[in-house]
Structure formats: C-alpha cells, structure tokens
Steps between C-alpha positions, in 0.01 A plus 500: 500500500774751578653444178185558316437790704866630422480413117152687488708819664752479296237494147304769633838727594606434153194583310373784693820624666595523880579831589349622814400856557825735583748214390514699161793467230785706430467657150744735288346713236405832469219670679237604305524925469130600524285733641168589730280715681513463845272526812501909454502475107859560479702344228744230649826446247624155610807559369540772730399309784720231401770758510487591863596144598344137550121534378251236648200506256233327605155388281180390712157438353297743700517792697377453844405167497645275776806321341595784328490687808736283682720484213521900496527547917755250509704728299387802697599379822818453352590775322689681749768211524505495097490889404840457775648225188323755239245305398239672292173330530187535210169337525327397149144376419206550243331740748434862427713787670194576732508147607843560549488765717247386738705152552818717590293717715289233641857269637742808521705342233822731441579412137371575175175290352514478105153504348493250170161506403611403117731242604819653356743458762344121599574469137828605503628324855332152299252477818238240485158665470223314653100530430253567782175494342563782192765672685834420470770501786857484482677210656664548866887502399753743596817565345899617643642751268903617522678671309198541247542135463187258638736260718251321683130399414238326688187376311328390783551803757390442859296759674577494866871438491567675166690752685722153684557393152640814345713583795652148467575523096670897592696266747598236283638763168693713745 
C-alpha cells in the first residue's frame, strides 16, 4: 500500500507539479518595463521603481477579499524591516483605482496598489488569469525583481507568510 500510495505521489507531482506556495523558483530574465495608475491615479513607471532597489511585485485576484488581504498585510507588517534592505513593494490586480484606494485605506497598507483593469501588466508579468463567473481575476503570484532583472518567481504565492517567503529569497541572493 505505501508503495502505491508513493507511486500515486510521485504521478500526480509529475503531472501537475509540486511546488508549494512561497517555495517559488529562481528565474533570470528581464522584468517586464510597464506602467499603471495607482491608488491616487498616479502613473507608476516600473522601471523607475525597479531602479530604487529590490521591487517585490505582487498580483492578487481581488481587492479586499480575504486571501488577498492576508497576502497584502503580510507585506505591510513587514515593510519596515524591508524598506531597511530597500525593498520597494507594488500591489497589482484587475480592480479599479477606487477599489484600490479604499483597500489601502481600509488595511493601512504603505505601498503603492496598481489598478489593471485591462489586464496589461497581468499580461506582461505572464500571470495566470482566472474566471469568477464573467469577471476575470489575476492569479495570486508575486514576483522578486533586482537589478531590473525578475530573479525569483513564485506561481503559487502564499498569502499569510508571503512577507516570510520574500524575506527568506532577499536572504538567500545576498
């Protein structure tokens, strides 16, 4: 029986993969050089952003919903011990800057929150979208950027401990 039950693991791992949230991959290409509106309808240059040092950037499927606001407070509670490694830290989903805004407001979150309503950046990052219903959601992923080179990528980004995993992958490329 174990063997069975170890041979089954094994087929599923292959054919669907066995990464578990915040394991992640390290990656080497360049970051995609796009642009946004955030929360305040300002226009967000990620290559500027990129510029100021290590850039977390983030994707979650909706704005105030309760995985997504894990995801986001985990980085908010630890954003004072990144900004002191100059992390940069950006938000992304399909919501609307209003939605934005009111999700920042609502969980005191101190970074920006890019509004992607036409799915341009998703598109450009290669996130997953997902349908609920009509409406579609980007994936939960999040993305390490150095350099202006994406050097670490996790498809399957965890919500609660996203913060845990990104502070351990700044650890690991010092």
């Amino acid at each position: 029986m174990k063997h069975t039950m170890r041979l089954l693991t094994a087929i599923f791992a292959g054919l669907f993969g066995s990464a578990h949230a915040g394991q992640g991959e390290k990656v080497d290409y360049e970051a995609p050089k796009v642009s946004g509106i955030n929360q305040d309808g300002a226009t967000v240059n990620f290559a500027d952003v990129y510029a100021k040092g290590p850039t977390v950037v983030f994707f979650y499927p909706k704005a105030n919903t309760p995985g997504c606001t894990k995801q986001a407070c985990s980085l908010r509670d630890a954003f004072a011990e990144l900004k002191k490694d100059g992390v940069q830290v950006l938000g992304v989903s399909f919501d609307k800057a209003e939605a934005q805004k009111k999700f920042q407001q609502d969980h005191s979150l101190p970074y920006d929150l890019i509004a992607d309503p036409e799915g341009k950046i998703v598109e450009a990052f290669k996130v997953e979208k997902m349908l609920k219903g009509m409406v579609s959601l980007a994936s939960r992923q999040a993305f390490l950027i150095k350099g202006g080179k994406v050097i670490w990528h996790d498809a399957k980004a965890s919500t609660a401990e996203q913060a845990d995993d990104i502070k351990r992958v700044l650890a690991e490329t010092k």
